[in-house]
C-alpha positions in Angstrom: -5.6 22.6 -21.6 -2.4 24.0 -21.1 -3.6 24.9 -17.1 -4.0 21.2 -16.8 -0.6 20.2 -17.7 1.0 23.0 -15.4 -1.3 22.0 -12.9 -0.7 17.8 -13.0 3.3 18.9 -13.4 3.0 20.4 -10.1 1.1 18.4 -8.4 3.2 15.5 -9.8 6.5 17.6 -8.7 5.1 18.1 -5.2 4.1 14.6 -4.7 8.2 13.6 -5.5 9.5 16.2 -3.4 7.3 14.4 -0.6 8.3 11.1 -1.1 11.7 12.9 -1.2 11.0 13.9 1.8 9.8 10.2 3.2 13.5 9.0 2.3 15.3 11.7 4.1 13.3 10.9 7.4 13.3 7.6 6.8 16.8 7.3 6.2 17.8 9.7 9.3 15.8 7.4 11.4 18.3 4.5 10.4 20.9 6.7 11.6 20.0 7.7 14.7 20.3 4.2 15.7 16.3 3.8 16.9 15.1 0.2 17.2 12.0 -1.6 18.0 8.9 0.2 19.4 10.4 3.9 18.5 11.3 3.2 14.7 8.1 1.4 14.5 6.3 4.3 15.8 8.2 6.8 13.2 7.7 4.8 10.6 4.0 3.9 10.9 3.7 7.8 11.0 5.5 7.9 7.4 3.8 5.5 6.1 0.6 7.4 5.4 2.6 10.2 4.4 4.3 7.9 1.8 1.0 6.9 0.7 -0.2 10.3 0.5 2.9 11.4 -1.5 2.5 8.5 -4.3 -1.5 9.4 -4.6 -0.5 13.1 -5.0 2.3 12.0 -7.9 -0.1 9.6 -9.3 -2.9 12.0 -9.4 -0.8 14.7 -10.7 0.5 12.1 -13.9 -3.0 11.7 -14.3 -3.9 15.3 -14.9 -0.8 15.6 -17.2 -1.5 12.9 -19.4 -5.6 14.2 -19.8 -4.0 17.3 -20.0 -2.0 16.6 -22.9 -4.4 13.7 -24.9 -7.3 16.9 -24.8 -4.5 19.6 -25.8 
């Protein structure tokens, strides 16, 4: 059981860093100063991204919690 709980910390750590990573792009595009159709357009790209990341973290808690109820 101990391979679950290193496996749902990682996948729980790699789902942060890309939500992480959502923010920085996210907040970048702020900067820049983009408006309308073209901040639309990056952000409907980082949407599923974002989506993606919370699954993988969620997921990942998932496995650590079975992980550590069976252990």
């Amino acid at each position: 059981m101990a391979a679950m709980i290193w496996i749902g910390a990682l996948l729980a750590g790699l789902g942060v860093l890309a939500l992480l990573y959502c923010i920085v792009v996210a907040v970048r595009a702020r900067r820049q100063g983009l408006e309308g159709t073209a901040m639309e357009a990056k952000l409907r790209r980082l949407v599923a991204l974002n989506l993606g990341a919370l699954a993988l973290s969620g997921l990942g808690l998932m496995v650590l919690i079975v992980g550590i109820v069976l252990g």
